[in-house]
C-alpha positions as CSV (number, residue, x, y, z in Angstrom):
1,X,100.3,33.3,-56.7
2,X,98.1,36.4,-56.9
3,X,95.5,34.5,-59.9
4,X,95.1,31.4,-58.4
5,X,91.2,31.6,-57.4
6,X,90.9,32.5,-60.3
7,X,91.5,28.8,-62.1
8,X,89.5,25.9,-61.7
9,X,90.9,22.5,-60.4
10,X,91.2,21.3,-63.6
11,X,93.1,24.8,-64.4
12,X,95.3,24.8,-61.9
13,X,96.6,21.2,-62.5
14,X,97.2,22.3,-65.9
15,X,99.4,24.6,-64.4
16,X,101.2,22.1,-62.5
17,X,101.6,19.6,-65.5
18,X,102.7,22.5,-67.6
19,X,105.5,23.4,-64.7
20,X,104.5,26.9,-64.1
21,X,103.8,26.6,-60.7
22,X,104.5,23.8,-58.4
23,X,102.5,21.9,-55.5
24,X,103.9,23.8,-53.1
25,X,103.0,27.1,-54.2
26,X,99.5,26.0,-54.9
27,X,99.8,25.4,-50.7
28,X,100.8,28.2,-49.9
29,X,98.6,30.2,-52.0
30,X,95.6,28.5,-50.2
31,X,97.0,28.9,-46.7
32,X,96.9,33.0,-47.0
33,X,93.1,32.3,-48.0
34,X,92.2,29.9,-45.3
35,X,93.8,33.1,-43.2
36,X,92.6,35.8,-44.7
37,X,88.9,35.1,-45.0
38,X,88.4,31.7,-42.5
39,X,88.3,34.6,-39.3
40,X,85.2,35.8,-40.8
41,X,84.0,32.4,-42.7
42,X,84.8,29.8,-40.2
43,X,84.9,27.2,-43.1
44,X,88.2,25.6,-42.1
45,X,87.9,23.6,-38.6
46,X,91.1,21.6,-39.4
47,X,94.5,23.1,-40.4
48,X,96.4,20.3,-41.7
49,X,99.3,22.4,-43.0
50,X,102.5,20.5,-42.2
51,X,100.9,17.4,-43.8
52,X,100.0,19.7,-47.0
53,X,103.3,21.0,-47.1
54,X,104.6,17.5,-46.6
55,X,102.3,15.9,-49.2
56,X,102.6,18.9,-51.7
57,X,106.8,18.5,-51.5
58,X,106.6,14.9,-52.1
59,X,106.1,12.4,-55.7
60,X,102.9,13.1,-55.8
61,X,100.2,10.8,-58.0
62,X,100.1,12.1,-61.9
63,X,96.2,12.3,-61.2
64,X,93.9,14.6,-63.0
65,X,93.9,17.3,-59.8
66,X,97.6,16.5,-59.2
67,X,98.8,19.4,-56.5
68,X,95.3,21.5,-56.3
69,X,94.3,22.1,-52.2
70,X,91.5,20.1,-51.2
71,X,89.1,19.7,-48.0
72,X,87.6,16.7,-46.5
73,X,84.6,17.5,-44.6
74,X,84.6,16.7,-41.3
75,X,81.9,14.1,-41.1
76,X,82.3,10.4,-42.1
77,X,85.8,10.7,-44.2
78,X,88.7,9.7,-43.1
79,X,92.2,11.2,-42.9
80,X,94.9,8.8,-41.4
81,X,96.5,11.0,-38.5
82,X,93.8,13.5,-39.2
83,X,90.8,13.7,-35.9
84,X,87.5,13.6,-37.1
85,X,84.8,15.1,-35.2
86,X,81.6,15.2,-36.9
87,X,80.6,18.6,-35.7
88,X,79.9,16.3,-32.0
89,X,81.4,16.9,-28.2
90,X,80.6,13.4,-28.2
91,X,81.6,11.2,-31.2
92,X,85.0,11.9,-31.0
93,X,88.2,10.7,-33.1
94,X,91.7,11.8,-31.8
95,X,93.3,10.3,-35.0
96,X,92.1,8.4,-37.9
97,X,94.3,5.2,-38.0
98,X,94.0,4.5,-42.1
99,X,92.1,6.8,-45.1
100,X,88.8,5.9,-46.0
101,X,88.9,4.1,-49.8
102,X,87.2,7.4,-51.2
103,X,90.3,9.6,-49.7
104,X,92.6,7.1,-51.0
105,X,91.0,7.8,-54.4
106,X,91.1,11.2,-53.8
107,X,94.5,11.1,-53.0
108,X,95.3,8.9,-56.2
109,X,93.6,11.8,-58.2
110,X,96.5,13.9,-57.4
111,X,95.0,16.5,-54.3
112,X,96.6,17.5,-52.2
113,X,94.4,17.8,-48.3
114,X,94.9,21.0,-46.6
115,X,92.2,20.4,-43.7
116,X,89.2,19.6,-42.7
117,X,85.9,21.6,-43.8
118,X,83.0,22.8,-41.1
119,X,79.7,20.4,-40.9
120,X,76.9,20.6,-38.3
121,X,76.6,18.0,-35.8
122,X,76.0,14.8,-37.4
123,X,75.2,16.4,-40.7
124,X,71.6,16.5,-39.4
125,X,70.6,20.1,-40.0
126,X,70.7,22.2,-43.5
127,X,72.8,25.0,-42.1
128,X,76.0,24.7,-41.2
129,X,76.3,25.6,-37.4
130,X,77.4,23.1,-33.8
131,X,78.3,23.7,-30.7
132,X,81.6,22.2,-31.2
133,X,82.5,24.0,-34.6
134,X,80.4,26.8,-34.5
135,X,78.9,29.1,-37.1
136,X,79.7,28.8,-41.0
137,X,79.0,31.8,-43.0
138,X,78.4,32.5,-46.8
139,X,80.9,34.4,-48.8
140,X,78.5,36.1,-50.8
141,X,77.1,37.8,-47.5
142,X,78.5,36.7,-44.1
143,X,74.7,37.7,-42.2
144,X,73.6,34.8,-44.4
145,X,74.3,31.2,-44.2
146,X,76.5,28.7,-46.2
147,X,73.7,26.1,-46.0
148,X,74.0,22.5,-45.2
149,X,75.6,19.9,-44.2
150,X,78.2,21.1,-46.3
151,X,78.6,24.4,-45.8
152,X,82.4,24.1,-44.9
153,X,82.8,22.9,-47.9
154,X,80.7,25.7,-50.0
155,X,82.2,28.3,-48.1
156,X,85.6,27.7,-49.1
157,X,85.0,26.8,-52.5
158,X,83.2,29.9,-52.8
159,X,85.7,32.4,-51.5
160,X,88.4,30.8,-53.5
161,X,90.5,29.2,-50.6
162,X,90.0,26.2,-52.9
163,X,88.5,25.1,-56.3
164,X,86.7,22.2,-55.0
165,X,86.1,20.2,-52.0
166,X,84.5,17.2,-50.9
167,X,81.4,17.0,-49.3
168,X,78.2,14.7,-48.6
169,X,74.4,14.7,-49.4
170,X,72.1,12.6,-47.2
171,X,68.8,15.0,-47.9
172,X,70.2,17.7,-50.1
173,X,73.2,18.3,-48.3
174,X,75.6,19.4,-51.3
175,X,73.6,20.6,-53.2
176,X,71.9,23.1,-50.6
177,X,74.8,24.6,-49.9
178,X,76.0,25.0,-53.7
179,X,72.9,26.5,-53.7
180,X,73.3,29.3,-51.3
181,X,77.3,29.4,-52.0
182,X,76.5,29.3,-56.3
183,X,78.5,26.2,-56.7
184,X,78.4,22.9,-59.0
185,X,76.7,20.2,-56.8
186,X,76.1,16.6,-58.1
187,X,74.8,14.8,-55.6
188,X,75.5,11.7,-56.9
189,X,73.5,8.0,-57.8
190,X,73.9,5.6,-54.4
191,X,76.8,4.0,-54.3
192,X,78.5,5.6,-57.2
193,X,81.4,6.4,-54.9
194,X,82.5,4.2,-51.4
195,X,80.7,5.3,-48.5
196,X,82.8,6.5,-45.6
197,X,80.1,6.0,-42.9
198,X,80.7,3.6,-40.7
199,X,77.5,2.3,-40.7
200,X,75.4,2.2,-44.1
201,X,75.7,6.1,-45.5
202,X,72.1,6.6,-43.5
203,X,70.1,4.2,-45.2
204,X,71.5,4.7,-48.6
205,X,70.4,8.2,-48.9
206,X,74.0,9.5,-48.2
207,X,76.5,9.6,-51.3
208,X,80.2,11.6,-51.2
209,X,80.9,13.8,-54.5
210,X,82.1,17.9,-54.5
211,X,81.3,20.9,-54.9
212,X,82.7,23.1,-56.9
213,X,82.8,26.2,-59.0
214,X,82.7,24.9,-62.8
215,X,80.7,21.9,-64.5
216,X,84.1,20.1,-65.6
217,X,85.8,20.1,-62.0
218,X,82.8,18.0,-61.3
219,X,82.9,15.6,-63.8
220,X,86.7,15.0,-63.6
221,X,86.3,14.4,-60.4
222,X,84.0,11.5,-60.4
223,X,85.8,10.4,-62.8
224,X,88.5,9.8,-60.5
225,X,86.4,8.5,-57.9
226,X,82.9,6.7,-59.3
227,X,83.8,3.4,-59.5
228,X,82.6,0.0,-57.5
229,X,84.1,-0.8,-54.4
230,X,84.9,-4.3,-53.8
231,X,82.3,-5.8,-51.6
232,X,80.0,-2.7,-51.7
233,X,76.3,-4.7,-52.1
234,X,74.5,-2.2,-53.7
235,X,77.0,-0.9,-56.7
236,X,75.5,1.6,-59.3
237,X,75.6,0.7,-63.2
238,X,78.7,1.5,-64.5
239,X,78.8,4.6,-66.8
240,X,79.0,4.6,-70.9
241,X,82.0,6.9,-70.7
242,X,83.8,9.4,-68.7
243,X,81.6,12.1,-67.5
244,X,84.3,14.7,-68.4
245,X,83.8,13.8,-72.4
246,X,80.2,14.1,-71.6
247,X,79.9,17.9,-70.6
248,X,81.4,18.8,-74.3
249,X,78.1,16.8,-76.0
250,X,75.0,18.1,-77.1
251,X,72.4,16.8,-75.0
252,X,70.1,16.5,-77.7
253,X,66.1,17.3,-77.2
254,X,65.2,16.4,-74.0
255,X,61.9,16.0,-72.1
256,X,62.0,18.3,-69.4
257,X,59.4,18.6,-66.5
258,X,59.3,21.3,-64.0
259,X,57.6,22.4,-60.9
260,X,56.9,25.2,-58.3
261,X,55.1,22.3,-56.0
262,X,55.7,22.2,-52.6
263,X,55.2,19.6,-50.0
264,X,53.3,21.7,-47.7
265,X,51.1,23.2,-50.8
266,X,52.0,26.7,-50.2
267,X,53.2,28.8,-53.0
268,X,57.2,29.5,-53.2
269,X,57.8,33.1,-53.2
270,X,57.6,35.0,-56.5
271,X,61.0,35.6,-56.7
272,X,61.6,32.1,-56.8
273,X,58.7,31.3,-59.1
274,X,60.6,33.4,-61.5
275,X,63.3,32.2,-61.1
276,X,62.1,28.8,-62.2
277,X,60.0,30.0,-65.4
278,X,63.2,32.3,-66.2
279,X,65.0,28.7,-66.5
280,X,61.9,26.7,-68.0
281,X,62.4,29.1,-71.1
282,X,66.2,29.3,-71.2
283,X,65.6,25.3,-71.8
284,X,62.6,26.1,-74.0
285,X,65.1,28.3,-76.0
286,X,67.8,25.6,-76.0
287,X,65.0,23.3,-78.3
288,X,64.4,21.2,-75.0
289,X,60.7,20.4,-74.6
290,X,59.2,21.5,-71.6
291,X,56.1,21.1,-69.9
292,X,55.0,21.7,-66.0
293,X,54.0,18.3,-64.2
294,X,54.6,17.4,-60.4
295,X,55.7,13.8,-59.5
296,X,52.3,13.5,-58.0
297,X,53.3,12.0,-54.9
298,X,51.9,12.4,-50.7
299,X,54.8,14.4,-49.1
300,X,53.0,14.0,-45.9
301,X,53.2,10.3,-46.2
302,X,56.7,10.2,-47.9
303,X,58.3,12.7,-44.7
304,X,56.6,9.9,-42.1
305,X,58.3,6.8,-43.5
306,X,61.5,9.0,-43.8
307,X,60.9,9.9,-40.5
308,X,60.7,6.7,-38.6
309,X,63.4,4.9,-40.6
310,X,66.0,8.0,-40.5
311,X,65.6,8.5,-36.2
312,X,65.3,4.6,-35.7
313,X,68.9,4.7,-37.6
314,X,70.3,7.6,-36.4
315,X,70.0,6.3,-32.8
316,X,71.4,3.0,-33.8
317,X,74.5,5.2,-35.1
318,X,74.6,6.4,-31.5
319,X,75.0,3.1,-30.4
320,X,77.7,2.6,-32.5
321,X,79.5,5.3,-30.7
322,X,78.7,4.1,-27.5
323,X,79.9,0.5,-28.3
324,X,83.6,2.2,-29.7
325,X,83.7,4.5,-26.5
326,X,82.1,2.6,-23.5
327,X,79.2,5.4,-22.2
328,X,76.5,7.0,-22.8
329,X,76.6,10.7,-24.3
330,X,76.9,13.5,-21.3
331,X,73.7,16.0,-21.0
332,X,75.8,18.5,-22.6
333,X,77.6,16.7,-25.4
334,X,74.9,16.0,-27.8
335,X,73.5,19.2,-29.4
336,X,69.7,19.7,-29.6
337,X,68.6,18.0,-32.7
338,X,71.1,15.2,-31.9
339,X,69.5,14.8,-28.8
340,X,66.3,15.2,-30.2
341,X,67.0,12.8,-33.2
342,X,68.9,9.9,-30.8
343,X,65.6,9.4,-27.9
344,X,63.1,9.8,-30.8
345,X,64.8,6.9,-32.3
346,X,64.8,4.5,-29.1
347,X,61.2,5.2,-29.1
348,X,60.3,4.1,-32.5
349,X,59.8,0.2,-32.2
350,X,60.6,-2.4,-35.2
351,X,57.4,-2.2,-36.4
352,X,57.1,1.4,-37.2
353,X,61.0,1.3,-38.4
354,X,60.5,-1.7,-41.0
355,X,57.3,0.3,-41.9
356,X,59.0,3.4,-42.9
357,X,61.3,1.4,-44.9
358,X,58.6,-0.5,-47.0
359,X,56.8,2.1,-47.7
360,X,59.6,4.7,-48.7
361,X,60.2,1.9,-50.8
362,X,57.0,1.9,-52.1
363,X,57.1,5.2,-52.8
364,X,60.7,5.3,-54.4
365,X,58.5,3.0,-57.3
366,X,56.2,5.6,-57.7
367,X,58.8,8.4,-58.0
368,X,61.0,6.6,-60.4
369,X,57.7,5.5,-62.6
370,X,57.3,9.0,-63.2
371,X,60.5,9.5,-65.1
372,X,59.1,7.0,-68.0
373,X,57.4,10.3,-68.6
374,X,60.5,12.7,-69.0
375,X,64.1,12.9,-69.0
376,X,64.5,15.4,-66.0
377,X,63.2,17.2,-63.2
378,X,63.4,20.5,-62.6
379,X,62.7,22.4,-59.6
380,X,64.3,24.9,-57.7
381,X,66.6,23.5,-55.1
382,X,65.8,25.9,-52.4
383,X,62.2,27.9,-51.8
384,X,64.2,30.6,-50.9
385,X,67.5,32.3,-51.4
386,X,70.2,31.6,-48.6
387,X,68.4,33.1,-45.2
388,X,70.1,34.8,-42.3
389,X,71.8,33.2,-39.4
390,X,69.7,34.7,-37.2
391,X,66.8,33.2,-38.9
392,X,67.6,29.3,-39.5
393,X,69.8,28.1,-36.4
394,X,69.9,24.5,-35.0
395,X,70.8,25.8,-31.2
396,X,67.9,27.3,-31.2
397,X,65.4,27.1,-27.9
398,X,62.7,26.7,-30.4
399,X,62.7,23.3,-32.3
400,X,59.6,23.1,-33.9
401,X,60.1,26.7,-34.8
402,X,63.3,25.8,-36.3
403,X,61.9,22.5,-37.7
404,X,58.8,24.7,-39.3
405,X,61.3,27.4,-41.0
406,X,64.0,24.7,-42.5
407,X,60.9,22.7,-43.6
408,X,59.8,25.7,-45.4
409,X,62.9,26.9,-47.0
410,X,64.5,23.0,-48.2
411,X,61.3,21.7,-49.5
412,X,62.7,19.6,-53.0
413,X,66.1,18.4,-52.2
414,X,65.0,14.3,-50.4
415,X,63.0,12.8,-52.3
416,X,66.3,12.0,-55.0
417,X,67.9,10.5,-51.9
418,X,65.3,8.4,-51.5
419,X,65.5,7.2,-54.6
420,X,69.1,7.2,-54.7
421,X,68.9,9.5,-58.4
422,X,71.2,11.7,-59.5
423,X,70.5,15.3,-58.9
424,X,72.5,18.8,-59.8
425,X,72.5,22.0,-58.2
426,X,73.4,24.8,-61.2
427,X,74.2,28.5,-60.1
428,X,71.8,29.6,-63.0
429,X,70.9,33.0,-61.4
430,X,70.9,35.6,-58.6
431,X,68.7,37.1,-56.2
432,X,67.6,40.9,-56.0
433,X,70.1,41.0,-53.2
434,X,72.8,39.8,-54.9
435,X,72.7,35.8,-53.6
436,X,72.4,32.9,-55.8
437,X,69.8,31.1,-56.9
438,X,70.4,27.1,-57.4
439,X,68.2,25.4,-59.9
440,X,67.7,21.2,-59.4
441,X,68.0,19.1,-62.3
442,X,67.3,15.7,-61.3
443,X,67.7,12.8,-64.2
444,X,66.9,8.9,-64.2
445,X,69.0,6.4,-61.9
446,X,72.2,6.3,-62.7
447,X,72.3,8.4,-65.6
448,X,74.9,11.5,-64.3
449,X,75.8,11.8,-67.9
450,X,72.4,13.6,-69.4
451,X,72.5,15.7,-66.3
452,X,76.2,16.2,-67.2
453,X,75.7,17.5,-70.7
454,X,72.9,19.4,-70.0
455,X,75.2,21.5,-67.3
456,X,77.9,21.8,-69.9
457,X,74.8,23.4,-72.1
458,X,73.4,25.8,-69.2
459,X,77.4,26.5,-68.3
460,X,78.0,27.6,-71.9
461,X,74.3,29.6,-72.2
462,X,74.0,31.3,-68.4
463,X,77.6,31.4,-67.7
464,X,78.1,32.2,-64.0
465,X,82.3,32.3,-64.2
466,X,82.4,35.5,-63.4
467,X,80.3,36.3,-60.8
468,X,82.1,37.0,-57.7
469,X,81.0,37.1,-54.0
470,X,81.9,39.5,-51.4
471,X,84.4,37.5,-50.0
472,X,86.7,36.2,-52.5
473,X,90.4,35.1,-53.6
């Protein structure tokens, strides 16, 4: 099938519904992808293609994606029979005894799982690179990276090996990569989807959506997927109506804030900066009023608490593994933030844990408050465009060099974690060099559908369809 990057998941199922191409062909067509561009792209760490070919053969579920390839990232999901590695030597799974409940609703909307997509250890880092799955690079310019944590994920989506794929965001981790790959990335409100984690989707802040390459892919898909899971604690409000039906409605006039703040007070570069006024009067033109306000709050004091409460659970995670597989991690099976991230947790006592959590909560209060002021937040989702490998790598010797430039270049993306909002990466525009530029919209708790028909309104006015990268189809 010589076309098919060029459809969308929804497209292509219409294909299959429509009976001019089957399941199988769909399969095959993504296999040449994954081996035409993965040498290069090193998005695909797991080839499940007898099971696709199995699956794709078979009476599949008359879902809304029924036959379109799909990846699981390789973090948290997963796949009965599949190994899971989390980008770790260490936390290893030979094979997944049962699915997660989000792959069986995955599954139930009709996919069809070709492998497994590329994550950094633990998901810790916003680039996608690990000693145990190596280096993921962006289509759009192979010297650059896919972001992170998933960058698998973005890679593929982005090239056209598939339409979609799912992936997690724990402090911007789908929609950084959307960003660099100029993708569709929800991440969504907590909870609107089961957790795979074994423990508690770090603290909350971790939520399982896609990316993808068009507005509606999105939206069909958490249709699919967003709904409570029994016993889940913590469920988010259930939605007026189903987000697909949402992307075709006016959004009406909303109240629209943006800002070029930074945590660190520094200026974003200009390119950036203009960027985010270029988008600021796109909505302007749309009849949307916008002003410039900041949510006002002490980075410096919201980064501590985060701090203390993510390495005090991060090493408790550890634990976890060491309970399932009897020792301790080797000297050379934890990479070096993981290492970093598991003895900075066993030094952080009770106190200073329970402190980061109240006052993160605290401070979730004061984020949220500000939204009885506007609609939506709008920011750029990245300070920069997509850097070079050679510039942002976790193996580096240098941590705190590391630590300074990802600090610098992801400076917007937490805080929605935090407060477990919903918040959109768009592909609104490109660099001088040719990469995309993401834009952030980020809307009130558990209200996905205004940020929904707002990206069915920027999809329709600053169309990126037909912008193609490098590597592609």
């Amino acid at each position: 099938m010589d076309d098919y990057s060029e459809y969308d998941g929804l497209g292509l199922a219409e294909l299959v519904a429509k009976k001019q191409v089957t399941p199988a062909e769909l399969v095959e067509a993504a296999i040449a992808r994954v081996e035409k561009h993965n040498p290069t792209l090193n998005a695909v760490v797991y080839k499940g293609y007898d099971d696709a070919r199995k699956w794709a053969a078979g009476d599949l579920p008359d879902g809304p994606f029924k036959g379109v390839p799909f990846l699981i990232k390789d973090l948290g999901a997963q796949v009965k029979g599949w190994p899971r590695t989390s980008g770790s030597n260490f936390a290893q799974v030979a094979a997944d005894a049962e699915d997660s409940e989000l792959v069986k609703r995955y599954r139930a909307a009709g996919v069809v799982m070709l492998g497994k997509s590329n994550t950094p250890e633990f998901g810790i880092p916003g680039v996608t690179n690990s000693e145990r799955l190596g280096f993921c690079r962006n289509p759009w310019n192979p010297d650059h990276i896919s972001g992170g944590s998933s960058g698998g994920a973005a890679s593929a989506t982005a090239a056209g090996i598939v339409p979609l794929a799912h992936a997690s965001d724990g402090l911007g981790s789908i929609r950084i990569p959307a960003a660099c790959c100029g993708l569709v990335g929800m991440k969504i409100t907590r909870d609107r989807t089961p957790i795979c984690e074994v423990s508690d989707g770090a603290l909350g802040f971790s939520v399982h959506h896609v990316v993808s390459r068009t507005v509606r892919d999105s939206a069909a898909m958490l249709d699919a997927t967003g709904y409570a899971q029994p016993g889940d604690p913590f469920q988010a409000p259930a939605k007026d109506g189903p987000y697909l039906a949402e992307i075709e409605k006016s959004p009406g006039r909303l109240r629209i804030a943006w800002s070029a703040e930074t945590p660190s007070g520094r200026p974003i570069p200009d390119e950036m900066r203009q960027a985010l006024e270029r988008t600021a009067e796109l909505l302007k033109g749309l009849g949307h009023e916008v002003f410039e306000q900041g949510l006002g709050i002490d980075y410096r004091l919201l980064y501590r608490a985060q701090g203390l409460a993510s390495a005090s659970n991060f090493s408790a995670n550890i634990k976890r593994w060491i309970d399932v597989l009897g020792r301790e991690p080797g000297d050379d099976e934890l990479g070096p933030l993981a290492r970093r991230a598991y003895e900075a947790g066993q030094r952080v006592t009770g106190q200073q844990a329970f402190w980061g959590f109240q006052q993160l909560r605290l401070m979730n209060r004061q984020m949220l408050a500000a939204f009885d002021n506007f609609d939506v937040y709008l920011t750029p989702v990245m300070s920069t465009p997509a850097p070079r490998c050679d510039w942002l790598d976790p193996l580096s010797d240098d941590l705190k060099e590391f630590d300074r430039r990802q600090a610098a270049t992801y400076a917007n993306t937490p805080p929605a974690n935090f407060t477990g909002q919903p918040s959109l990466s768009l592909p609104l525009w490109q660099s001088e060099s040719g990469l995309p530029i993401g834009m952030m919209f980020t809307g009130r708790f558990a209200d996905e559908a205004t940020l929904y028909r707002l990206a069915g309104q920027l999809e329709k006015e600053a169309p990126w369809k037909d912008r193609r990268p490098a590597i592609w189809g």
